[in-house]
C-alpha positions in Angstrom: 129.0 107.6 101.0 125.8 109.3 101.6 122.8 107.6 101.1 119.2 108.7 100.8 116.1 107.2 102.5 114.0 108.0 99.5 114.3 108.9 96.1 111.6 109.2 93.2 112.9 107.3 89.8 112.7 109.8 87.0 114.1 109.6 83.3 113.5 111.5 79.8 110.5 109.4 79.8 108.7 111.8 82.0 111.0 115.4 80.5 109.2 114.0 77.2 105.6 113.4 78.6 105.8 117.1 80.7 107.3 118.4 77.3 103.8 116.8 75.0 101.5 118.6 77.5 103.3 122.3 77.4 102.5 121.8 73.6 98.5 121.3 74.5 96.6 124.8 74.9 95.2 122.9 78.5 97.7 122.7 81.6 94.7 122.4 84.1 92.1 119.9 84.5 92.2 118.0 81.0 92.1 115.2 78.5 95.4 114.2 80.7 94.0 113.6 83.7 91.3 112.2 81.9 93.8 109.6 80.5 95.7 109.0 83.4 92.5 107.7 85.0 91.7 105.7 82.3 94.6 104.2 82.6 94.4 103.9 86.4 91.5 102.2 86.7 92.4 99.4 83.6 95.8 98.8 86.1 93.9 98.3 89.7 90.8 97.1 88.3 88.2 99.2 89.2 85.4 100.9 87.3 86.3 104.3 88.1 89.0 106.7 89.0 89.6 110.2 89.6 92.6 112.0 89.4 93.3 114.1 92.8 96.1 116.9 93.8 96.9 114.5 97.2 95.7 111.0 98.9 94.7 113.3 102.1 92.2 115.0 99.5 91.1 111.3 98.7 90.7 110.6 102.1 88.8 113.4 102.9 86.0 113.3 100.0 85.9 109.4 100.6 84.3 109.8 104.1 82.8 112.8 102.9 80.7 111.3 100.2 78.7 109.3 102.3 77.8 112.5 104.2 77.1 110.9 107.6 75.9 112.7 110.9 78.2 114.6 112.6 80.4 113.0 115.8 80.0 109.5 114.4 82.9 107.3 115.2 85.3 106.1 112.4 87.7 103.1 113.4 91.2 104.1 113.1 94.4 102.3 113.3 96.5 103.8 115.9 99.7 104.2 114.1 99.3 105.4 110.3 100.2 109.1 108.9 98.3 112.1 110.2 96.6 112.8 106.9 94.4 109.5 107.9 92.9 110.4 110.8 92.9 114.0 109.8 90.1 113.0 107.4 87.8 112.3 110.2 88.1 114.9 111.8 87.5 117.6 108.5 84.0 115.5 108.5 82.9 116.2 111.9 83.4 112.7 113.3 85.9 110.9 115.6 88.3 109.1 115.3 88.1 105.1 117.4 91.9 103.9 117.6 92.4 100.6 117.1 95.8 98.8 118.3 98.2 97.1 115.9 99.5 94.1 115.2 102.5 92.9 116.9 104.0 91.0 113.4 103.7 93.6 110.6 102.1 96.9 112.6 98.5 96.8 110.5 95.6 97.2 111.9 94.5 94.8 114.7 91.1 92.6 113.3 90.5 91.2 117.2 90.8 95.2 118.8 89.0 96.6 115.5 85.9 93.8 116.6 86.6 95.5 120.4 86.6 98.8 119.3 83.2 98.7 117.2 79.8 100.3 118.9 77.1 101.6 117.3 78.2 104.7 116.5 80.2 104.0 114.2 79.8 104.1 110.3 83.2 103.5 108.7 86.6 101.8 109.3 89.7 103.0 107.5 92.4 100.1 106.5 95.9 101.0 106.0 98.3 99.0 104.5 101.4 100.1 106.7 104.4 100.1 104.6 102.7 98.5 101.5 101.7 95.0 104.1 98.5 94.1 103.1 95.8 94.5 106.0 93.1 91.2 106.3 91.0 92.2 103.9 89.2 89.1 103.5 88.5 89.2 107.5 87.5 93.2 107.5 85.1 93.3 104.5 82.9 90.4 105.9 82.8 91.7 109.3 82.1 95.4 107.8 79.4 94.3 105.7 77.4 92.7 108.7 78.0 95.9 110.7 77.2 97.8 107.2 80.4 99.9 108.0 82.1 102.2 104.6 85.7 100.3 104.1 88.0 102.7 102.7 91.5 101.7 102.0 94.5 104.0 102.7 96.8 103.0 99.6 99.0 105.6 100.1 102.4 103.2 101.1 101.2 101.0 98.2 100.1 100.4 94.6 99.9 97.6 92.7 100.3 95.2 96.0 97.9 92.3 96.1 96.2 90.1 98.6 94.7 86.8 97.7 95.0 87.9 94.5 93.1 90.8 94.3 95.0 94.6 94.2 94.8 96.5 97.2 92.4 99.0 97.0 89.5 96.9 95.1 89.1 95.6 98.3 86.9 97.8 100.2 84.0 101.0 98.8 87.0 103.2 98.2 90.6 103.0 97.5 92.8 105.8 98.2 96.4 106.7 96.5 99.2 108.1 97.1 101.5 110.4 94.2 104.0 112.3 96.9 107.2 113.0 96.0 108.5 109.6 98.2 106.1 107.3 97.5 105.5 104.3 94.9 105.1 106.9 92.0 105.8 110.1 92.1 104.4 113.3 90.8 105.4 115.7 93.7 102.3 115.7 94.7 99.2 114.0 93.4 96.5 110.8 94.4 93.2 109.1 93.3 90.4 107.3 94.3 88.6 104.0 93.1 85.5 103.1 93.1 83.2 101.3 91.4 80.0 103.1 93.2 78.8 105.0 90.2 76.4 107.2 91.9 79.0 107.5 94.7 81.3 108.1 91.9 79.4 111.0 90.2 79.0 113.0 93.3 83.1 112.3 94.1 83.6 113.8 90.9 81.2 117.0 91.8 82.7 117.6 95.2 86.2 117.4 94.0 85.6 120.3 91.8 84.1 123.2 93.8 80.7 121.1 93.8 80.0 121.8 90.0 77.8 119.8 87.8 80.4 120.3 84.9 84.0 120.4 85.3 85.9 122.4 82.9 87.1 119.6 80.5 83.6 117.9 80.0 82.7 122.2 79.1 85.3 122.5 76.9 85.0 119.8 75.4 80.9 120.8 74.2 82.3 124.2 72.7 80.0 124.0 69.8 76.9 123.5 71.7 74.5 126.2 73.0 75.4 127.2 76.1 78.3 124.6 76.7 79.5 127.1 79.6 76.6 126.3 81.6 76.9 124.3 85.0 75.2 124.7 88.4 77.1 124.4 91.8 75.0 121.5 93.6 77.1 120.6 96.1 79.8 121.9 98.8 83.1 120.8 97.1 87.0 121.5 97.5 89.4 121.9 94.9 91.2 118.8 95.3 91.5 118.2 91.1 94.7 117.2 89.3 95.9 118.7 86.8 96.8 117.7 83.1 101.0 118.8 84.0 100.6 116.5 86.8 98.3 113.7 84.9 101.5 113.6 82.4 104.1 112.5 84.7 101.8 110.2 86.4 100.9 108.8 83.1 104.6 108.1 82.6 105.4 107.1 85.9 102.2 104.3 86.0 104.0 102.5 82.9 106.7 101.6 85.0 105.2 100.9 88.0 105.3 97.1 87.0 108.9 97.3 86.7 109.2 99.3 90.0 107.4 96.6 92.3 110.3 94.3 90.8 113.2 96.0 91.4 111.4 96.8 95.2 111.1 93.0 95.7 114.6 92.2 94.7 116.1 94.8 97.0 113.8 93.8 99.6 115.3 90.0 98.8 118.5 91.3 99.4 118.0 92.6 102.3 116.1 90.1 104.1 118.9 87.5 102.8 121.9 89.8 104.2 119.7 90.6 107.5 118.3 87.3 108.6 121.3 86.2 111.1 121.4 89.7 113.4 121.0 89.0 117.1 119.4 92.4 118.3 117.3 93.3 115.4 113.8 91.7 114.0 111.8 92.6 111.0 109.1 94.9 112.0 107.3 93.7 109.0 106.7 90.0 107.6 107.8 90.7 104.5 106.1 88.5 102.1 107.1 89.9 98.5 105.0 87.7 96.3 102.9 89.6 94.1 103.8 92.5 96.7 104.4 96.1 96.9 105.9 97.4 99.6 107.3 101.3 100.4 108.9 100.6 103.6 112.1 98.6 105.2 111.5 99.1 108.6 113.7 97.0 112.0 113.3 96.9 115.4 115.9 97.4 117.7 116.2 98.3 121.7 118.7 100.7 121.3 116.6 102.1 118.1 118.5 106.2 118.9 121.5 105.4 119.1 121.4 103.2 116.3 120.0 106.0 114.0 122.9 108.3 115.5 125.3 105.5 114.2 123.8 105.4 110.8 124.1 108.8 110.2 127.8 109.4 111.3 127.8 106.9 108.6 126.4 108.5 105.8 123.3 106.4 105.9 119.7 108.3 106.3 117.1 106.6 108.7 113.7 107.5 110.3 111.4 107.0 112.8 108.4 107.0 110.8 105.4 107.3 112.7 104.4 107.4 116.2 100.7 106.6 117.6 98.8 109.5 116.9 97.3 109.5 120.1 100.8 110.8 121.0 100.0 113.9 119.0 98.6 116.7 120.9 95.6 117.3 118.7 94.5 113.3 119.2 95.3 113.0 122.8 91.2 113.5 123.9 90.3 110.3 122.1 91.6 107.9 124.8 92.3 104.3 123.8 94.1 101.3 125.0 96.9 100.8 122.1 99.4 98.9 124.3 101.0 96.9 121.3 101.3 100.3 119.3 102.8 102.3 122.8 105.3 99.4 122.9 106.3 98.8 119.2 106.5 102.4 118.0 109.5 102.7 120.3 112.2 100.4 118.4 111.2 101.1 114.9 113.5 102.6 112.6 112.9 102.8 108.9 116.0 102.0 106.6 116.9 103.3 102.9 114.2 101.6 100.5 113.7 103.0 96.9 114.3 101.7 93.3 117.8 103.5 92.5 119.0 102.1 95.5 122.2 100.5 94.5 124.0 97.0 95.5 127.3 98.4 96.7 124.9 100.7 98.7 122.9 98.1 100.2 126.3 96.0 100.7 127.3 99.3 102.8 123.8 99.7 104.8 124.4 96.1 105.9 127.9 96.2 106.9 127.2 99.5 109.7 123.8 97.1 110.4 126.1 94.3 111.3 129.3 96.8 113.0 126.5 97.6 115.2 124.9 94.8 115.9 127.9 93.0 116.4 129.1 95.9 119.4 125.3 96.3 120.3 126.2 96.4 124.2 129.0 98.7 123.8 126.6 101.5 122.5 
C-alpha cells in the first residue's frame, strides 16, 4: 500500500466547469473570477473579495496596501510557511518573531504582548494547520496598539472561532487555492475585506496599478473610449484568471462537504490514536465547526519514525521549521524557545478527503507497531 500525504478531490464537476469557460471568448481576468468572488465573499462573510494567482500574492498586497514606512516591524509567528514572513520583507519592513504555543503551535498572545514596541504597525495571525489563533484576545489588544491584523488562511477555510469564520476576524483575510490545500486550483488565493477604500486600491495594485482592469473595460465596449485607464499606482500581476475562477467556483460548492469528511477522518484518528504511550497530539484538535489541513504528532524519535513510515508505504513530513532556522531570517534574533523545542518531534501524517478507512486502519496499525517497539528503534 502506498499512501499519499495530500491529495486534491476532483470529479467531472470541475472537467465540466473548465469545459463551460473554454466555450467563453475570455480565459483571463473575467466574469469568472468575477463570480467566484461573489460567491466567496456570500461563503466567509465578508463584503469584498478578490480573486488572486496565490495566498503569498495576498499576503504581499495586504501589508502593502497600507503603505507604511520602511523597516517598520511586523509581528510574526516563528513557525508558519515562508511565504508569511516573506511578505514583510517585499515591503521593506521586518519581521518581530513571536514564540508559539506549546498545545496547538499558534501564535503565542503572552510573547506577541512581549514582542510589541513601537515600531511596529501590523501582526500577522496564522492559523497553523487550520487551529484557530485567539482571535478574540489579538483584535482587542491590536486595536489599542492600532496594529493592521491580517490573517494567514492559507491552512484553512471555512473554520470558525466563536462562531465567526476565520478570516473575518482581522482588516484582511488571506487564502490559500495550492494544489494541497483545502480547495484546490493548482494554484490560486484571495483576500477579504470589508475596507472599501482599502478594497479599491487592493484591486488597482493587483492589476499592474490600473484604474480599470480588463473585465470592467470590456465590459463598457459601447461606450466612448471604454479602453481608457490610467496607471495610478505601483501594482503586480497577482490576478486570477477566469480558467482558474472555474475550478474554484466548483471546488467552493463542495467545500461544505469537504470540512465534513476532514472532521470525520480527523474523528477517527483521534479515536484510534488516543491510547499511544510515546506520541501526543501536536494540535488540540477541536473539530466543531472546524477546518483543519493538518494531522500533525509529536514523537522523540520523530526520524526514525518517518523512516518507518516510509518502508511502509506511508508518506509523512516535517512540515515547517522556525524560520529563524532559515538562512535568510537568521539576522532577526529572537528568543523562540517553545518553537526551538517543539519543531523537533513534529511529524505530519496523511490528511486529505479521499483518504480511505482501510488506509487510515493501515496508518494506525505501523503508528501502533512502532509505538509498541518504540525503544527498540
Amino acid at each position: 500500500m502506498q499512501i499519499r500525504l495530500f491529495k486534491p478531490s476532483f470529479n467531472n464537476d470541475e472537467i465540466e466547469s473548465i469545459k463551460e469557460a473554454f466555450k467563453l471568448p475570455w480565459l483571463g481576468y473575467g466574469k469568472k473570477v468575477k463570480k467566484f468572488e461573489k460567491d466567496f465573499s456570500k461563503f466567509i462573510g465578508s463584503k469584498f473579495s478578490i480573486g488572486l494567482n496565490s495566498c503569498t500574492a495576498a499576503l504581499h498586497i495586504a501589508l502593502a496596501v497600507n503603505n507604511f514606512k520602511r523597516k517598520k516591524k511586523v509581528l510574526v509567528p516563528v513557525m508558519t510557511f515562508s511565504a508569511t514572513a516573506a511578505s514583510v520583507l517585499y515591503n521593506d519592513l521586518e519581521p518581530i518573531f513571536v514564540d508559539i504555543n506549546k498545545d496547538n503551535l499558534n501564535i503565542n498572545f503572552d510573547d506577541l504582548k512581549k514582542k510589541y514596541t513601537k515600531d511596529c504597525v501590523a501582526l500577522l495571525a496564522v492559523h497553523f494547520g487550520g487551529h484557530p489563533c485567539e482571535m478574540d484576545k489579538i483584535t482587542d489588544w491590536a486595536r489599542k496598539k492600532k496594529l493592521i491584523v491580517i490573517e494567514d488562511c492559507a491552512h484553512t477555510l471555512g473554520g470558525e472561532f466563536k462562531g465567526k469564520k476565520l478570516g473575518t476576524w482581522g482588516d484582511f483575510g488571506c487564502y490559500s487555492f495550492e494544489d494541497k490545500k483545502i480547495i484546490s486550483t493548482g494554484d490560486g488565493g484571495t483576500l477579504c475585506t470589508n475596507n472599501k477604500k482599502k478594497f479599491e486600491l487592493l484591486k488597482s495594485i493587483s492589476f499592474h496599478g490600473w484604474s480599470k482592469d480588463p473585465w470592467e473595460r470590456h465590459k463598457k465596449r459601447k461606450n466612448k473610449n471604454h479602453w481608457y485607464y490610467q496607471i495610478q499606482n505601483l501594482g503586480f500581476k497577482y490576478n486570477m484568471n477566469d480558467l482558474i475562477a472555474s475550478i474554484a467556483i466548483s471546488q467552493l460548492k463542495k467545500l461544505k462537504n469537504f470540512n465534513r469528511i476532514r472532521i470525520k477522518i480527523l474523528r477517527e484518528y483521534i479515536f484510534q490514536l488516543k491510547d499511544l504511550k510515546n506520541f501526543t497530539f501536536a494540535i488540540d484538535y477541536r473539530l466543531k465547526n472546524s477546518c483543519y489541513w493538518l494531522l500533525i504528532l509529536k514523537t522523540k524519535k520523530r526520524d526514525k519514525f518517518i523512516n518507518y513510515l516510509k518502508l511502509n508505504g506511508i508518506s509523512s513530513t516535517v512540515h515547517l521549521m522556525p524560520l529563524n532556522y532559515h538562512p535568510l531570517y537568521k539576522k532577526y534574533k529572537a528568543k523562540t524557545p517553545i518553537s526551538n523545542k517543539t519543531w523537533k518531534n513534529l511529524v505530519s501524517l496523511p490528511l486529505f478527503i479521499d483518504l480511505k478507512k482501510n488506509q487510515i486502519d493501515y496508518i494506525v496499525k505501523k503508528i501502533k507497531e512502532f509505538d509498541k517497539n518504540y525503544f527498540n528503534f
